[in-house]
FIBA-509435 format. One record per residue: residue number from 0; y, z, x of N, C-alpha, C, O, CB in turn. Coordinates in steps of 0.05 Angstrom, whole numbers, plus 5000, padded with zeros to 4 digits. Each point is the difference from the previous one (the first is absolute). Glycine has a CB too. Layout:
   nr    ny    nz    nx   cay   caz   cax    cy    cz    cx    oy    oz    ox   cby   cbz   cbx
  NUM     Y     Z     X     Y     Z     X     Y     Z     X     Y     Z     X     Y     Z     X
...
***
This chain:
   nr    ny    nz    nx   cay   caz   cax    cy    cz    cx    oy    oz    ox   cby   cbz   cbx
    0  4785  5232  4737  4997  4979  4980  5028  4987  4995  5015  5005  4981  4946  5019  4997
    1  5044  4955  5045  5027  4991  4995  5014  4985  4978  4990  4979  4991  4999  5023  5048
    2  5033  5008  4952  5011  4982  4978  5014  4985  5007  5019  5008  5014  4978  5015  4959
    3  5000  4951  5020  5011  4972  5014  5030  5010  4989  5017  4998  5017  4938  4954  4981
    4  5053  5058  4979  5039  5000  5006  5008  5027  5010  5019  5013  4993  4995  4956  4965
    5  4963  5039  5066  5012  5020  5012  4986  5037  4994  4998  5009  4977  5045  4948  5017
    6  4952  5057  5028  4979  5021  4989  4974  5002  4998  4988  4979  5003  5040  5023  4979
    7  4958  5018  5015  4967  5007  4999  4994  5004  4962  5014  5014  4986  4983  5020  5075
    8  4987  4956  4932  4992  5006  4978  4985  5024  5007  5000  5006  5024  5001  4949  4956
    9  4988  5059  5005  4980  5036  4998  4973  4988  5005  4982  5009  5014  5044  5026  4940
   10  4975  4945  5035  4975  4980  4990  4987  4978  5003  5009  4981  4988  5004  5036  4994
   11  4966  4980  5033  4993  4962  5006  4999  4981  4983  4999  5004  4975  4976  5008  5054
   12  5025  4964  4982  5010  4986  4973  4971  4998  4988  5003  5006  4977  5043  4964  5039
   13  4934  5027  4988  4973  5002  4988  4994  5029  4982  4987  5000  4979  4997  4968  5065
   14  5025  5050  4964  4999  5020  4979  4999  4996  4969  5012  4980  4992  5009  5039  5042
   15  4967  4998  4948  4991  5008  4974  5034  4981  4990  5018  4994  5015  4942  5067  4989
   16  5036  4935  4970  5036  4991  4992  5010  5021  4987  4989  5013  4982  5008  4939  5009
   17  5026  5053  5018  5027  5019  4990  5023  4989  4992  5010  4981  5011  4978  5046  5016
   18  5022  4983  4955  5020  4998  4985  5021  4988  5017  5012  4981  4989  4973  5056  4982
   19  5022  4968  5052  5022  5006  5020  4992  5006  5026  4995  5023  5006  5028  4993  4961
   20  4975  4964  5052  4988  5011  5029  5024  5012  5011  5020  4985  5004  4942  4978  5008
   21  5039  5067  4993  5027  5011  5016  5003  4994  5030  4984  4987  5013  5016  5050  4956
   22  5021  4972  5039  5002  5008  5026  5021  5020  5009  5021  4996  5012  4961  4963  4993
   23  5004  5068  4985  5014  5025  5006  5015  5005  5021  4990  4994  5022  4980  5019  4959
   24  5053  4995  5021  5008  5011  5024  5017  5021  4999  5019  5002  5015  4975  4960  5001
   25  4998  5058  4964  5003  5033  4994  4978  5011  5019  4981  4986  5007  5035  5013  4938
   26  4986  5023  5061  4984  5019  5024  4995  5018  4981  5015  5005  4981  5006  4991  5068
   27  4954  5015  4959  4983  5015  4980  4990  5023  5021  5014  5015  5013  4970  4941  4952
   28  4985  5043  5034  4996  5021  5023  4995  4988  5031  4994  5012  5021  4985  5018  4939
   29  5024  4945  5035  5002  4991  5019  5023  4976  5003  5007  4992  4977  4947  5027  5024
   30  5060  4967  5023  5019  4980  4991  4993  4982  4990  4976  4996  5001  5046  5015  5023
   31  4994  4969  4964  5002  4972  4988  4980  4980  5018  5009  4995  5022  5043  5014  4962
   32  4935  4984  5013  4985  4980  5008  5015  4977  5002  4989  4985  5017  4976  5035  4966
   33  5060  4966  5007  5013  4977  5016  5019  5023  5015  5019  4988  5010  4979  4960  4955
   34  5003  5066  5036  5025  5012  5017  4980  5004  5028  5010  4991  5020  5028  5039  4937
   35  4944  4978  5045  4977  4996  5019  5001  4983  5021  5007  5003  5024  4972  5005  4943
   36  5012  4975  5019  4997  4964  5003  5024  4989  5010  5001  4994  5024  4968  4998  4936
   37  5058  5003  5021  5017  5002  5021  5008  5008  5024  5009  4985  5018  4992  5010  4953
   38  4995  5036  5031  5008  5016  5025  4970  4989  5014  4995  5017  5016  5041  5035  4964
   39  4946  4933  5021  4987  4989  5016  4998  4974  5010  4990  4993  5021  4996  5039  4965
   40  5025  4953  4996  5015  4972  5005  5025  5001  5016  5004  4981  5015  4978  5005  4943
   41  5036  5034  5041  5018  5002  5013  4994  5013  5035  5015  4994  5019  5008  5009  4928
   42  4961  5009  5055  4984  5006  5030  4996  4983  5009  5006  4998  5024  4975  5029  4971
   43  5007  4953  4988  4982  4976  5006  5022  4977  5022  5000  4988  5021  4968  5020  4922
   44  5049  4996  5031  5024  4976  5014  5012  5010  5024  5006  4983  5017  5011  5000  4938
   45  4989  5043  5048  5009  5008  5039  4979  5004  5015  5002  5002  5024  5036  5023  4969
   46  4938  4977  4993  4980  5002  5024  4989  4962  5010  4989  4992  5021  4990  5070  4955
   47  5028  4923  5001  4989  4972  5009  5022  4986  5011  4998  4984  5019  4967  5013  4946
   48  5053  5008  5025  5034  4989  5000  4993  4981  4979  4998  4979  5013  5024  5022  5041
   49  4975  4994  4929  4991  4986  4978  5007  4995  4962  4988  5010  4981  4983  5005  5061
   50  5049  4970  4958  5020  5007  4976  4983  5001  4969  5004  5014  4980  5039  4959  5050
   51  4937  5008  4976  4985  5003  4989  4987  5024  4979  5000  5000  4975  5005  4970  5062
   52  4985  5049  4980  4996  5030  4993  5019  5007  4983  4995  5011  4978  4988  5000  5062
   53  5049  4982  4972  5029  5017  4993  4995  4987  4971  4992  5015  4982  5050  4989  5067
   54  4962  4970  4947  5010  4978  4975  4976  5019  4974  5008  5006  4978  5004  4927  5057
   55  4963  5075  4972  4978  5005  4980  5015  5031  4994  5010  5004  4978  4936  4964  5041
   56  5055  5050  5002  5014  5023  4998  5023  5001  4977  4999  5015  4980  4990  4988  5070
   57  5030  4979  4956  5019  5004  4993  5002  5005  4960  5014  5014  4985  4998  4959  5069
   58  4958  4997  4940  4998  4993  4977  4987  5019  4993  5006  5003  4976  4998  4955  5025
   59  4974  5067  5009  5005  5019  4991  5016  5019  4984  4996  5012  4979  4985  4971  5047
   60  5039  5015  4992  5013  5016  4991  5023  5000  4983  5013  5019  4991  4965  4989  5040
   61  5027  4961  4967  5014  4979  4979  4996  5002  4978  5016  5003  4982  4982  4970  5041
   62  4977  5027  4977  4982  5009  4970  4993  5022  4986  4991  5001  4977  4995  4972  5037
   63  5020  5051  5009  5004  5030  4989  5026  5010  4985  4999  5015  4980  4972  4994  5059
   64  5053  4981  4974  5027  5003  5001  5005  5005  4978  5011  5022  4999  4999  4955  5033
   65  4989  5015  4951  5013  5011  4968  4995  5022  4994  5017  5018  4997  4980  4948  4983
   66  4965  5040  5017  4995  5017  4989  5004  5025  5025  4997  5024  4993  4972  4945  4968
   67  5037  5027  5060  4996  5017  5024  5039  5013  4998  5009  5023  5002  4939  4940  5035
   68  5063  5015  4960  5038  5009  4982  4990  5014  4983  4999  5023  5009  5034  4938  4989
   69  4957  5036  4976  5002  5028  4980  4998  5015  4999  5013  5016  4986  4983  4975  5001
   70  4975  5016  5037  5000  5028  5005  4991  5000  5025  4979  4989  5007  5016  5028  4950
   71  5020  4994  5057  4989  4995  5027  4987  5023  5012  4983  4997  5018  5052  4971  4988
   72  4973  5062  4983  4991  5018  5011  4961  5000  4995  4986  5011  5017  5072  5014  4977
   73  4929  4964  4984  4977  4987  5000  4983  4976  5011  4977  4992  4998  5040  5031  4975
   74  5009  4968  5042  4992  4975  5015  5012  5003  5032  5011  4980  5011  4992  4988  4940
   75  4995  5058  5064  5011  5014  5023  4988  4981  5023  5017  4987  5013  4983  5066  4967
   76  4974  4942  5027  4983  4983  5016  5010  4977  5004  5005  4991  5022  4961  5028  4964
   77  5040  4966  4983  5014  4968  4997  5027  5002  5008  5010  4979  5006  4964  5007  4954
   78  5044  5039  5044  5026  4996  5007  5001  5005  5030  5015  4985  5013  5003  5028  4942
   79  4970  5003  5055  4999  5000  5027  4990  4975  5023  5005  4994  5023  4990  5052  4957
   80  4990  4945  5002  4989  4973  5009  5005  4975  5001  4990  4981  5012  4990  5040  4979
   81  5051  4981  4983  5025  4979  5004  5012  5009  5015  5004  4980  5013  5002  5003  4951
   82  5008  5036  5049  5021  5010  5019  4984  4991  5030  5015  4991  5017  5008  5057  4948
   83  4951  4955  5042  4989  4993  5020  5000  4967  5000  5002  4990  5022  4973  5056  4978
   84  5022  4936  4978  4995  4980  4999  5034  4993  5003  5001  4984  5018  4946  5015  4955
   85  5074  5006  5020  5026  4996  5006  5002  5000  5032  5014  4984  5013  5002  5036  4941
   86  4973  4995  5052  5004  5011  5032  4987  4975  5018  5009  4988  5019  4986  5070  4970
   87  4979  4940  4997  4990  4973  5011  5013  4975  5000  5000  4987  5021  4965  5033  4968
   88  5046  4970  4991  5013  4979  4986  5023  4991  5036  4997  4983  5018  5002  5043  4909
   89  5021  4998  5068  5021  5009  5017  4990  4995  5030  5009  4988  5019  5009  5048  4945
   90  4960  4978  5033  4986  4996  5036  4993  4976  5006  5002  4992  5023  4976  5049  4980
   91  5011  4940  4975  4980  4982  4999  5023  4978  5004  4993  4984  5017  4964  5038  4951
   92  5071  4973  5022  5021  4982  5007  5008  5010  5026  4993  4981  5014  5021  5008  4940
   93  4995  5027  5061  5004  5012  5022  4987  4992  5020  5011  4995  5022  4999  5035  4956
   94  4964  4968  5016  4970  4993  5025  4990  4972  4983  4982  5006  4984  4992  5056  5035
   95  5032  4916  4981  4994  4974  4980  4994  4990  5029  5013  5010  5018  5020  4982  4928
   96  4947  4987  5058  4985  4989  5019  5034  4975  5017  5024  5002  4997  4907  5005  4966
   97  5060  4983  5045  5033  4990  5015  4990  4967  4994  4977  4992  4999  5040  5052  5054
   98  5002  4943  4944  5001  4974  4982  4990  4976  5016  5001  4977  4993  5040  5040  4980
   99  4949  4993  5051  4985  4973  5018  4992  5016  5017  5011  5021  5008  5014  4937  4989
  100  4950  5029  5011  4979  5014  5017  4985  4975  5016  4992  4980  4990  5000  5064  4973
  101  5007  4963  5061  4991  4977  5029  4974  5016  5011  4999  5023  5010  5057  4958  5010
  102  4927  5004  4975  4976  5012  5007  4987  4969  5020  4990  4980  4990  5002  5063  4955
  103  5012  4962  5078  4988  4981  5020  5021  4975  4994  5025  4999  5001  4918  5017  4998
  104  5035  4964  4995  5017  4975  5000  5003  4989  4969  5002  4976  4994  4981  5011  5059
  105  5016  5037  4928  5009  4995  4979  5019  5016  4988  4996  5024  5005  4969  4958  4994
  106  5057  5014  4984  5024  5011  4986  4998  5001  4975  4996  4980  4986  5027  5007  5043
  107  4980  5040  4961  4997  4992  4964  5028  5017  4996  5009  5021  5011  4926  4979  4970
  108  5078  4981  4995  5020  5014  4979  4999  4981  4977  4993  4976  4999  5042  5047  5036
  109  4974  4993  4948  5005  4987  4967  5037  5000  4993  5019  5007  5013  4925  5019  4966
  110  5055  4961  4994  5025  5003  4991  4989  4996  4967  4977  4993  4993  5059  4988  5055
  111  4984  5024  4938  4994  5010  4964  5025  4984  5003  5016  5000  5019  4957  5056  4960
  112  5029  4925  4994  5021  4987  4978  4992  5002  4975  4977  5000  4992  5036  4968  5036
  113  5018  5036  4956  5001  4999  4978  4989  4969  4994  5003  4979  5011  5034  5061  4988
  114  4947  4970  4973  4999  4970  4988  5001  5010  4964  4996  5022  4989  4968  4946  5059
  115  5043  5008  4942  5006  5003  4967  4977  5030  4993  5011  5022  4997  5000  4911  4988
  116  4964  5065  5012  4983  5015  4995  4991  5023  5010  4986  5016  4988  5010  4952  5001
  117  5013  5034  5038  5002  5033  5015  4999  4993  5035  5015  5014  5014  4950  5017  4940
  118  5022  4953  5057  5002  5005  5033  4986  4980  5011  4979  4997  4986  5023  5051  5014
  119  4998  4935  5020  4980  4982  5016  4999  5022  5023  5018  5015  5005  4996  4928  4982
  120  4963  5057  5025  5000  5021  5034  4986  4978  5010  4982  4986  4990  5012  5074  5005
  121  5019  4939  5025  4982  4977  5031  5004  5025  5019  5017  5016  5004  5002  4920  4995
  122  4951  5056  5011  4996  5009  5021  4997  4982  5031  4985  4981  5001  4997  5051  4961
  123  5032  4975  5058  4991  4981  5014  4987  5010  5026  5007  5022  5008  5026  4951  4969
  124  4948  5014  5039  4987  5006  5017  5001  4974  5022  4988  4978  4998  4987  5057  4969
  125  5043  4976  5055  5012  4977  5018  4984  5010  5025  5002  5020  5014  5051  4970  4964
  126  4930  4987  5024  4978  4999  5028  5003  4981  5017  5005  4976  4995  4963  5039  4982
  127  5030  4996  5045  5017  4989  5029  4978  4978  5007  4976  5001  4995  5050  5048  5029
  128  4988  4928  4990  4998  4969  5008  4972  5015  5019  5005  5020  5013  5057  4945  4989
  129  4914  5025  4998  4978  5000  4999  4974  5014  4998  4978  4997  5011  5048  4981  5000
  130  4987  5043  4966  4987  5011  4991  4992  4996  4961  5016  4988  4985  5003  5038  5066
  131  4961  4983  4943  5003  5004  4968  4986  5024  4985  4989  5018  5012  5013  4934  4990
  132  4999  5047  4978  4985  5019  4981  4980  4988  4984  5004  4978  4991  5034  5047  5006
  133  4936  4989  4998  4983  4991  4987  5011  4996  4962  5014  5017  4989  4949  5008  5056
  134  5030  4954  4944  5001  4994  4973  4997  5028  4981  4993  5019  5013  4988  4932  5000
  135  5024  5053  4962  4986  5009  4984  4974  4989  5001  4983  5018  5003  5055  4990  4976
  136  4950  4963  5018  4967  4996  5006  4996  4997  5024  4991  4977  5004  4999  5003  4960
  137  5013  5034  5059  4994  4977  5019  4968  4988  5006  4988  5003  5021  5056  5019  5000
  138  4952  4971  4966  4967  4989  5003  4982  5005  5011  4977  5000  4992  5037  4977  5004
  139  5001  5033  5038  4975  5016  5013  5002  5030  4991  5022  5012  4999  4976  4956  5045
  140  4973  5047  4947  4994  5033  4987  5006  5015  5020  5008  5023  4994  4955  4972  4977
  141  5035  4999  5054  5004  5019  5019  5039  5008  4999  5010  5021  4993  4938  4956  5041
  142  5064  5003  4972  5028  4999  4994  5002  5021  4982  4982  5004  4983  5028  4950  5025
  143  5020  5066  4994  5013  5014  4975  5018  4975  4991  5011  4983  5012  4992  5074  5004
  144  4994  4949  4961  5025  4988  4976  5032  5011  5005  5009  5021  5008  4949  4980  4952
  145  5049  4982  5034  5033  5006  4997  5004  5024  4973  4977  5001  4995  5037  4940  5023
  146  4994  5071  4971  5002  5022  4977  5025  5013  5001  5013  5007  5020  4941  5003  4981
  147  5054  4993  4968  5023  5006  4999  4995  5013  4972  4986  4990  4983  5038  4974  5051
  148  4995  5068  4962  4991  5021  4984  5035  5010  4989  5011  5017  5013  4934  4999  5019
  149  5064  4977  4953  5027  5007  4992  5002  5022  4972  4990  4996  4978  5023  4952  5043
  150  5002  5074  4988  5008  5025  4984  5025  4996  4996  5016  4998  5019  4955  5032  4997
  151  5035  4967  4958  5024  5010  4989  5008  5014  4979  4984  4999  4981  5019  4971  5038
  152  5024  5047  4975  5008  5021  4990  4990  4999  4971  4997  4977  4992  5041  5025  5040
  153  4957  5010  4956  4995  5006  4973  5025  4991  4988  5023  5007  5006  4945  5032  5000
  154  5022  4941  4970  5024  4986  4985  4987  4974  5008  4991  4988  4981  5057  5044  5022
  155  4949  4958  5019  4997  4968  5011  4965  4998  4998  4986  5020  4998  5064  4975  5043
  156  4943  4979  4959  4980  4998  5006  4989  4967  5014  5002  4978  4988  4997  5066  4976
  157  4991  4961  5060  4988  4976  5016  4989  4983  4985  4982  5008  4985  5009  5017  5050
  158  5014  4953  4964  4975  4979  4997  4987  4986  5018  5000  5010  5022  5018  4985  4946
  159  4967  4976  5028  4982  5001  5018  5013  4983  5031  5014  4981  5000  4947  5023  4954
  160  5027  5012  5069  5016  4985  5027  4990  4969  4997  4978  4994  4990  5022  5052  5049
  161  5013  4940  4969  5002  4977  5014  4993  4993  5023  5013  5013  5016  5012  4989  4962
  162  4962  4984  5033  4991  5000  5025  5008  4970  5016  4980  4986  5004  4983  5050  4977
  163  5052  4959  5026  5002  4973  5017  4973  4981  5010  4980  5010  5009  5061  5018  5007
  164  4963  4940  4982  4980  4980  5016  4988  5006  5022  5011  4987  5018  5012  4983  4967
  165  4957  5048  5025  4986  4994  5019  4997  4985  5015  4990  4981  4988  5003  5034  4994
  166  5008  4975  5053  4991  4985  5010  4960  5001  5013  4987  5020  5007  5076  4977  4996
  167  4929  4979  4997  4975  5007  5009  4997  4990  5033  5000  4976  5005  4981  5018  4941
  168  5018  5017  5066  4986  4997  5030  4983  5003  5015  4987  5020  4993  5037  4982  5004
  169  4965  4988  5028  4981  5004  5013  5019  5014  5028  5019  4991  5011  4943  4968  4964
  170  5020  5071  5033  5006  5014  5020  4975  5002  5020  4976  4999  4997  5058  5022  4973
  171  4983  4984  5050  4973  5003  5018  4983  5022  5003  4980  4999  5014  5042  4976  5008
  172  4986  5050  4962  4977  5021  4992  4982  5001  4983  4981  5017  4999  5044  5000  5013
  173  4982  4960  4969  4986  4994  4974  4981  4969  4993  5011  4978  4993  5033  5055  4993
  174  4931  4972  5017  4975  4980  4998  5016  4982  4966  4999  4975  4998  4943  5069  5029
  175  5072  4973  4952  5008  4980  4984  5035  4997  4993  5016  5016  5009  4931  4991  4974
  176  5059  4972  5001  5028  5006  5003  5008  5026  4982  4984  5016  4990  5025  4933  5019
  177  5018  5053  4990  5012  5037  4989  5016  4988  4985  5003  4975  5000  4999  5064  5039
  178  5015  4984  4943  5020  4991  4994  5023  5016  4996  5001  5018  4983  4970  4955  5006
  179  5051  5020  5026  5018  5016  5013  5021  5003  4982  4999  4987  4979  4989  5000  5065
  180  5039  5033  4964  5031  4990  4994  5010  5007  5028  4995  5020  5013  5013  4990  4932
  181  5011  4966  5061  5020  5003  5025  5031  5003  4990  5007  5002  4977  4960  4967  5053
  182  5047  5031  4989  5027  5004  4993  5015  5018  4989  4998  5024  5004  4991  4945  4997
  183  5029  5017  4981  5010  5017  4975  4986  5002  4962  5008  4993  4978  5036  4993  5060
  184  4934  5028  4974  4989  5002  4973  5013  5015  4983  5011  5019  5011  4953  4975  5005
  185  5039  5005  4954  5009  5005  4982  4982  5006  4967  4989  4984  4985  5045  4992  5050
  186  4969  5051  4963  4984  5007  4977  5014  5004  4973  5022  5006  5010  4949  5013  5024
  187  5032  4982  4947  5011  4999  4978  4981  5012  4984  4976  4998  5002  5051  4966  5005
  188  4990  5054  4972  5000  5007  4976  5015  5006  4980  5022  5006  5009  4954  5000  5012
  189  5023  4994  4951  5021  5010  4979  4997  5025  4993  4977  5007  4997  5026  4955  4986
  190  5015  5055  5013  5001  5026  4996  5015  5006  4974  5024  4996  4999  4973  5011  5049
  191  4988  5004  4928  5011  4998  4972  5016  5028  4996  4984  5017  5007  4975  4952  4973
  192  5068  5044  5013  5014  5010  4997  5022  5009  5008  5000  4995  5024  4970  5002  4965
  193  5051  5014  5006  5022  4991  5001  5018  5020  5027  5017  4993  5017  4975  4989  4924
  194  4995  5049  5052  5010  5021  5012  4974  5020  5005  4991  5009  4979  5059  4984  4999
  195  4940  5014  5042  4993  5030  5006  4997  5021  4976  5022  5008  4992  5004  4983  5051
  196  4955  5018  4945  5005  5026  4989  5019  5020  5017  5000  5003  5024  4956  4990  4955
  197  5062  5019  5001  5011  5030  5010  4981  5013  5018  4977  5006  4993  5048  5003  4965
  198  4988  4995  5073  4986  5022  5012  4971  4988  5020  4987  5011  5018  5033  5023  4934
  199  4976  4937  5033  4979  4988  5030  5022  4988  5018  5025  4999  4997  4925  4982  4977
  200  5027  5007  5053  5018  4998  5022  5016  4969  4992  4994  4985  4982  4970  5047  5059
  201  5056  4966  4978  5010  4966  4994  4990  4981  5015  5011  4978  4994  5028  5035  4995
  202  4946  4986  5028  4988  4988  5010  4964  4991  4992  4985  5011  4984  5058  5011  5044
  203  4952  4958  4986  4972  4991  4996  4989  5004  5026  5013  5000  5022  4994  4967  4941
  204  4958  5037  5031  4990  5008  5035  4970  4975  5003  4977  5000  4991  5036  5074  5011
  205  5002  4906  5016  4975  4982  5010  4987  5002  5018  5010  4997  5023  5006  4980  4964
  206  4964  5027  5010  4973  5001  5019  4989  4971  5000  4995  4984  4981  4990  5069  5008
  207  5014  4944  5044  4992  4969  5011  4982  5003  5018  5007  5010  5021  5033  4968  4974
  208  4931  5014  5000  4971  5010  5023  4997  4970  5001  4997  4984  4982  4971  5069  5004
  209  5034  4944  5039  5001  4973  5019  4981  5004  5019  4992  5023  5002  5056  4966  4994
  210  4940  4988  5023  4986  4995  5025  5020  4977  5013  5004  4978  4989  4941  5035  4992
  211  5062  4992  5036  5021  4982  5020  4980  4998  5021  4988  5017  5013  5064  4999  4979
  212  4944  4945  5008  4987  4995  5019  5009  4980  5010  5018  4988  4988  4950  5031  4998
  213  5018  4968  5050  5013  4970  5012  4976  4990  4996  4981  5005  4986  5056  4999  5051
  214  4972  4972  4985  4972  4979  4993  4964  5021  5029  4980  4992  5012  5072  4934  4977
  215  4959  5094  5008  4979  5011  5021  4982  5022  4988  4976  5006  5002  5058  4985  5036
  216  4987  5018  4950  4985  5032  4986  5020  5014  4980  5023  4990  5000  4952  5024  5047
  217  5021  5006  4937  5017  5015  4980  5000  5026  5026  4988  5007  5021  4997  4973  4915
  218  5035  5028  5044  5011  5023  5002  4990  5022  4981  4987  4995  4980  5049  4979  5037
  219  4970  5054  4993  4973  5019  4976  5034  4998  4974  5024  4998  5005  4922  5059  5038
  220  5038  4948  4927  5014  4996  4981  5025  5019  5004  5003  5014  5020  4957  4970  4951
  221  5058  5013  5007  5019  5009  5003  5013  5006  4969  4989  4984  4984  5009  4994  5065
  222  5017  5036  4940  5020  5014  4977  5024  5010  5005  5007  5021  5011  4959  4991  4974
  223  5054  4960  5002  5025  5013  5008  5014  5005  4969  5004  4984  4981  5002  4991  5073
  224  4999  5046  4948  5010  5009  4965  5031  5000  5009  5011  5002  5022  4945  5039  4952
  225  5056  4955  4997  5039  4990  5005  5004  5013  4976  4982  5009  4985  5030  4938  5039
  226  5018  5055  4974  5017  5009  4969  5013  4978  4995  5014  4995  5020  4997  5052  4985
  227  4994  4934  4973  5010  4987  4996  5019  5019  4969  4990  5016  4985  4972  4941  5047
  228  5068  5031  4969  5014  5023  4991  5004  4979  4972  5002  4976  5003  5024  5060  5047
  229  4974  4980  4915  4997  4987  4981  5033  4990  4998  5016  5015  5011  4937  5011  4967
  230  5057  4946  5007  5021  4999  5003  5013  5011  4971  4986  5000  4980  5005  4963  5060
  231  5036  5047  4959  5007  5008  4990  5024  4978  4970  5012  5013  4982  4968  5027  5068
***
């Protein structure tokens, strides 16, 4: 029962009303239920490679931390499960996806700027002279969409991508026209905050699921995930 600033409530939010919805993370006869949950969000993120997992983990355990400081020898589960989640943190900058990725006849990397309010990130996806990528719409259902999935550190938060003008064309595999991006496409978004929480990674992780096709046939889809590094 996730709590949006972080943690499991005991309790769904439809439940009976209480005074106080908790979210224990003292060990009893059995452990903490966000200490749990964390130490399974944190699996999650080395078994998917997926920061995702790490960022929810972490707020876990963000949200235990005080009461898990006062006394910790009642909160044994939740401390072991930050020392593992440190370890991850450490591994997780160490093994960070590599900042451009060439998958056929397409290239993806990003870059992050400071701006007054916290960050612009472009992404760009540079596709070779006669080839392209299908649109976010591309009109024909059979076609994959262009898609793009951005994780970043706890503290920041994505807003919505941007997607560049489409062109529309007629190909010779396709009874109607499509609608493509060639070249140097460019995606944009704003990213609201200033710094990283303590202890997430410094980097951001973009995932880009493309179809690179010519005027004959596509290519089978494709995912090239990058680190774009937060600026400081």
């Amino acid at each position: 029962f996730a709590d949006p600033a972080g943690g499991f409530f005991d309790t769904p939010k439809d439940h009976e009303t209480l005074i106080v919805r908790t979210h224990n993370v003292f060990d009893n006869a059995l452990p903490s239920a966000n200490a749990v949950a964390g130490r399974a969000l944190l699996r999650l993120a080395r078994l998917k490679n997926d920061t995702s997992y790490l960022l929810a983990g972490g707020g876990a355990l963000k949200a235990g931390g005080s009461a898990a400081t006062r006394a910790p020898t009642g909160a044994e589960t939740m401390t072991l499960v930050t020392l593992q989640y440190l370890d991850t943190v450490n591994t997780s900058a160490a093994d960070a996806p590599p900042s451009k990725v060439v998958k056929g006849p397409v290239t993806v990397y990003g870059i992050m700027r400071k701006t007054p309010g916290g960050a612009s990130l472009t992404i760009t996806v540079q596709v070779k002279e006669g080839w392209h990528i299908n649109a976010v719409k591309p009109l024909d259902p059979a076609l994959i969409p262009t898609s793009i999935r951005v994780t970043v550190p706890s503290g920041l938060t994505a807003g919505a991508i941007r997607y560049p003008q489409a062109r529309t064309v007629k190909l010779g595999f396709s009874a109607e026209p499509v609608s493509v991006y060639t070249g140097a496409v460019r995606i944009e978004l704003p990213v609201a905050g200033r710094q990283p929480a303590a202890g997430s990674p410094d980097f951001a992780t973009i995932r880009v699921r493309f179809q690179a096709c010519d005027d004959r046939a596509c290519l089978a889809p494709e995912t090239a995930v990058v680190a774009v590094a937060i600026p400081r």
